[in-house]
N, C-alpha and C positions, 0 to 999 in steps of 0.2 A: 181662419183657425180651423185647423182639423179637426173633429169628432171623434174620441177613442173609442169610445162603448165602453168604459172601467164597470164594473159590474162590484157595486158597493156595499157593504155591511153596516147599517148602521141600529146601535144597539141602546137606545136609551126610553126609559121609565113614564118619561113624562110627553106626554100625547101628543101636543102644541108644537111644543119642541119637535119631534120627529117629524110631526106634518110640514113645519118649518120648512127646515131641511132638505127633507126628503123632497119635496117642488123646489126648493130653489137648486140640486144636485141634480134631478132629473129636468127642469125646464132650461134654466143657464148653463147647465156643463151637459147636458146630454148624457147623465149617465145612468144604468139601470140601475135601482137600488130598491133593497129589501130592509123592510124595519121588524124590529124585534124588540119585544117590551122588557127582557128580564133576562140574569146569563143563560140561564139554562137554554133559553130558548133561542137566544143567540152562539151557545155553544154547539148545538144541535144544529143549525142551518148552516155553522160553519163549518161543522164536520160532512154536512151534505152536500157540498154547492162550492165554488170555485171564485174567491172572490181577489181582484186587484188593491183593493181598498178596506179597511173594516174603521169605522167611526162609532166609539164605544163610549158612554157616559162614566166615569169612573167611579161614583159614589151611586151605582143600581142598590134597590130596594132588597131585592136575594143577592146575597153574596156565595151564593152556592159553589161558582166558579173562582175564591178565592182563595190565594194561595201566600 
């Protein structure tokens, strides 16, 4: 199996969960990934940064980013 480097977003509130995650994304798929507790803050790295993938909790704590 080839290794892509997907360069992933992932955006959820609850701490566990994103550590979750984010090792079994970066150890079994090889791929770089940023965590982000809240939209805003996840709005912002998305507006910064160049991602393949974005993995977002859909009920976050700020809803600042809803529309």
């Amino acid at each position: 199996m080839v290794k892509t480097g997907y360069h992933v977003l992932l955006v959820n509130d609850d701490q566990a969960m994103a550590k979750f995650f984010k090792e079994k994304l970066m150890l079994n798929g090889g791929y770089s990934v940023v965590c982000e507790s809240s939209v805003s803050s996840g709005l912002d790295s998305f507006a910064h940064n160049r991602f393949d993938v974005v993995i977002a909790k859909l009920d976050l704590a700020d809803k600042e980013g809803e529309t």
